[in-house]
C-alpha positions in Angstrom: 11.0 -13.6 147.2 12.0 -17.0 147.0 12.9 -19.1 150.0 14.2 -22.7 150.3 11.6 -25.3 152.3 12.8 -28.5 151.4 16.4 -29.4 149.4 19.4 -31.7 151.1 20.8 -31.4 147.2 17.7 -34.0 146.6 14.6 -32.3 145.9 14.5 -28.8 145.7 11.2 -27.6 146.8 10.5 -23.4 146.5 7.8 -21.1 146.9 7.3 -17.9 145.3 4.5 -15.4 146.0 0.6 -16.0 145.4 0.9 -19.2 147.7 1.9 -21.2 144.9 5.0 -24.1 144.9 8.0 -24.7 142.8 9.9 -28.5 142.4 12.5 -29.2 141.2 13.1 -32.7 140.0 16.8 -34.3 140.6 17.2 -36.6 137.8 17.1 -33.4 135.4 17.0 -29.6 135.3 13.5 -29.4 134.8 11.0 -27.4 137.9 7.0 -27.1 137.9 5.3 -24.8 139.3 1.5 -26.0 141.0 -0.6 -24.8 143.2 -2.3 -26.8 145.9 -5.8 -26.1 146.9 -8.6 -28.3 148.7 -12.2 -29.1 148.0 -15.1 -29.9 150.0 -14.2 -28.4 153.3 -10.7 -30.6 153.6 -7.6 -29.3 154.7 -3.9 -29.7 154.4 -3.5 -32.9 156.9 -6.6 -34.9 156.0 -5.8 -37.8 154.0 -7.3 -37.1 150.8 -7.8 -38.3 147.0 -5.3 -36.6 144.7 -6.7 -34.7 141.5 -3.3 -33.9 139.7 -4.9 -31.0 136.7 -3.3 -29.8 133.9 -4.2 -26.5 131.9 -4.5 -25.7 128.0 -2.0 -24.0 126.7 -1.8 -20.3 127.2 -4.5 -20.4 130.7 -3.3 -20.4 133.8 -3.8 -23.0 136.9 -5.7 -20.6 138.4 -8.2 -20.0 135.3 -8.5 -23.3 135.2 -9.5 -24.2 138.2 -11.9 -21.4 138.6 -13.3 -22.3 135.2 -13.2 -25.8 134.6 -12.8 -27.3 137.8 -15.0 -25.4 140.1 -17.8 -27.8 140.3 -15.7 -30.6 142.3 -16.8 -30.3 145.6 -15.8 -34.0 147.1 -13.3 -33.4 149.3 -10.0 -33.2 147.6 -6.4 -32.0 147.3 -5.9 -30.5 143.8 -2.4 -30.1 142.3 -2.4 -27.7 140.3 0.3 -27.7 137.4 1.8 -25.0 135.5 2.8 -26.1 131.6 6.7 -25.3 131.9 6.8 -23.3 128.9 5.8 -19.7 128.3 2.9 -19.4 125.6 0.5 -16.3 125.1 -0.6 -14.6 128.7 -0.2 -18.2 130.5 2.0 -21.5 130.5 2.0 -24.5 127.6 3.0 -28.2 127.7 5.6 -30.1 125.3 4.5 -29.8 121.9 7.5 -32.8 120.1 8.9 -36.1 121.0 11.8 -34.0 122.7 10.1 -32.1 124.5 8.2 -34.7 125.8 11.0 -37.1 126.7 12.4 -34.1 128.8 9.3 -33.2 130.4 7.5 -36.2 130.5 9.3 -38.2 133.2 9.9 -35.7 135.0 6.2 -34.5 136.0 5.7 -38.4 136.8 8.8 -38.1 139.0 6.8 -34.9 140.5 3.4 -36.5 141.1 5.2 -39.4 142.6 6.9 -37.3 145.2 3.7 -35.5 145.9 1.3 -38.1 146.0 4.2 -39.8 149.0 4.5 -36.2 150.6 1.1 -35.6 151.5 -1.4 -38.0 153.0 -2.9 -39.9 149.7 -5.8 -41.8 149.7 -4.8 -44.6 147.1 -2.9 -43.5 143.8 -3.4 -40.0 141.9 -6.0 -39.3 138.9 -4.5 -37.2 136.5 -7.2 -34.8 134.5 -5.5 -33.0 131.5 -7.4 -30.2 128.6 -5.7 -29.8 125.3 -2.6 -29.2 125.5 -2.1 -30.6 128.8 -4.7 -33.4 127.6 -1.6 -34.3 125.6 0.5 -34.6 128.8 -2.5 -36.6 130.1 -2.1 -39.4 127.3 1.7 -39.5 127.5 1.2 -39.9 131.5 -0.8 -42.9 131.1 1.2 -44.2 128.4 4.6 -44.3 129.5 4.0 -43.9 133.2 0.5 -45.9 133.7 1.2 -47.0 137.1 1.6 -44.2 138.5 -2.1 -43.5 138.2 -5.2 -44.7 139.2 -7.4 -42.6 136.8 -6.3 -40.5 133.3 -8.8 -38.2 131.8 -7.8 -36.6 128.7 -9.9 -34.2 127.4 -9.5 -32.5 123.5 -5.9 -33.9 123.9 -4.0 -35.7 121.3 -1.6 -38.9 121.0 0.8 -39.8 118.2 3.6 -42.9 118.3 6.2 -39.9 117.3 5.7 -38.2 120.7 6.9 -41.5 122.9 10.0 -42.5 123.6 9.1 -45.9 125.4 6.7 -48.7 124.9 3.6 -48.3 126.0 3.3 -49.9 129.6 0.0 -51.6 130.1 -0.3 -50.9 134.1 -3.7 -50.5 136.1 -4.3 -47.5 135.0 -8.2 -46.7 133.0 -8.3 -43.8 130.9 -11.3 -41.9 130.2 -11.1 -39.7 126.8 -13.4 -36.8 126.0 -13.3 -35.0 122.9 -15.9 -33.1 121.0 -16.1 -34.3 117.4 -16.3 -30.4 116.1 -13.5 -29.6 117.8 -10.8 -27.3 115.3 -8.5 -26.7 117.4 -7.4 -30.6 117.9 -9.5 -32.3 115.8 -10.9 -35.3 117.0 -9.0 -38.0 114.8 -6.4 -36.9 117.5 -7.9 -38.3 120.4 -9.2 -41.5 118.2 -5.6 -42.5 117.1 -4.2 -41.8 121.2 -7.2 -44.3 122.0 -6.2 -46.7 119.5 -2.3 -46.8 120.5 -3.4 -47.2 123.9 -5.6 -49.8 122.9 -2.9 -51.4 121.2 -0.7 -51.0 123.9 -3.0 -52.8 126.9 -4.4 -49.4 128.4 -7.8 -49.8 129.2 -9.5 -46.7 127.5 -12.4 -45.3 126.7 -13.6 -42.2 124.6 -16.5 -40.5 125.0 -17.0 -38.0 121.8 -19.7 -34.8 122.1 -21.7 -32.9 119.8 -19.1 -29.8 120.5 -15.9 -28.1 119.8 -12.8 -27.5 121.5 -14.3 -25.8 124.5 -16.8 -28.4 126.1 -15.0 -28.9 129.3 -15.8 -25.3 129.9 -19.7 -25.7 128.7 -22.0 -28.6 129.0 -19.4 -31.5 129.1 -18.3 -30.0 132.6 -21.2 -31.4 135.0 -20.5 -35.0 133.0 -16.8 -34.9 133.4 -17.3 -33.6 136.6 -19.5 -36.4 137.9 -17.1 -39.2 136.4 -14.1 -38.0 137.5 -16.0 -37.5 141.6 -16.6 -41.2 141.2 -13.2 -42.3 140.3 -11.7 -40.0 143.5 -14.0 -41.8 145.7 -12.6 -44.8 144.9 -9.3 -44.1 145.9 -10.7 -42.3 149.0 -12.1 -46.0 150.1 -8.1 -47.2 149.8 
């Protein structure tokens, strides 16, 4: 059953059952679904780090956190994403240019609303696998200031798939990508490096002895302990 929290013909924010959140975003028709959970013993009214995480294509938030995710354990309020579009037995991201001009400014307009409605320490990192690594790149291309911290991980970048110049804000990207990876081969991640690069973005990319998967495996505890440094910053703001 849904009910109405928050609206004024603004923002309509709705929850469905499971816990989890849906927002809709006014400039567009476009909603996300997320979930919000905490880490390391923190709560709802704590003034926390954000995590914003985005799934691969066909897993769930949930899977995700539970799989990639569950070693975090600074305290920290995790938004949890759904990709808008159906795929498999889970959600999926933008896969063309369109898709990603429709989409794309509208999660920014999402995590910006979030990051105001809850008690933020300093400005969101965005973590993003695959498909949603893809979302991760476009994030800190288009909409860099928005963000403190991007990872992309097995994610892919290509000039057709933005609609605006690259901006070159205070944003750092951190790129992960295993060079056996068949799924998005790793020449993906290299040429989203270089058009950030190009563009200003201070990036850098970090390639494995591994496939697609390394998130999951033995890249986790790295990732892991990069990305808790980069959330303690912005818990010191």
């Amino acid at each position: 059953m849904w009910k109405l929290l928050v609206g004024m013909g603004v923002w309509g924010l709705l929850q469905w059952g499971g816990g989890g959140l849906t927002l809709r975003i006014p400039s567009s028709d476009v909603f996300f679904r997320y979930l919000v959970e905490y880490t390391g013993g923190a709560g709802r009214h704590d003034r926390l780090p954000m995590l914003v995480a985005l799934h691969g294509n066909g897993d769930t938030a949930e899977n995700f956190q539970a799989t990639a995710l569950n070693e975090v354990s600074l305290p920290v309020r995790l938004i949890l994403v759904r990709g808008p579009r159906q795929y498999g037995g889970g959600q999926a991201w933008p896969r063309d240019g369109e898709e990603f001009s429709r989409y794309g400014p509208a999660l920014n307009e999402a995590v910006t609303w979030l990051a105001a409605e809850y008690p933020t320490a300093g400005k969101p990192v965005l973590l993003g696998f695959s498909g949603g690594g893809r979302m991760a790149y476009y994030q800190a291309a288009a909409h860099g200031d928005t963000y403190a911290h991007v990872f992309p991980v097995s994610g892919r970048l290509s000039g057709d798939l933005l609609d605006t110049p690259i901006v070159a804000a205070g944003v750092e990207v951190h790129a992960y990508h295993g060079r056996l990876d068949a799924v998005v081969p790793v020449t993906g991640g290299r040429r989203a490096v270089e058009l950030l690069r190009e563009g200003g973005v201070r990036v850098s990319l970090v390639e494995f002895d591994g496939g697609h998967l390394g998130i999951f495996g033995p890249m986790k505890p790295v990732i892991t302990e990069t990305l808790e440094a980069r959330l303690r910053e912005q818990a010191r703001h």
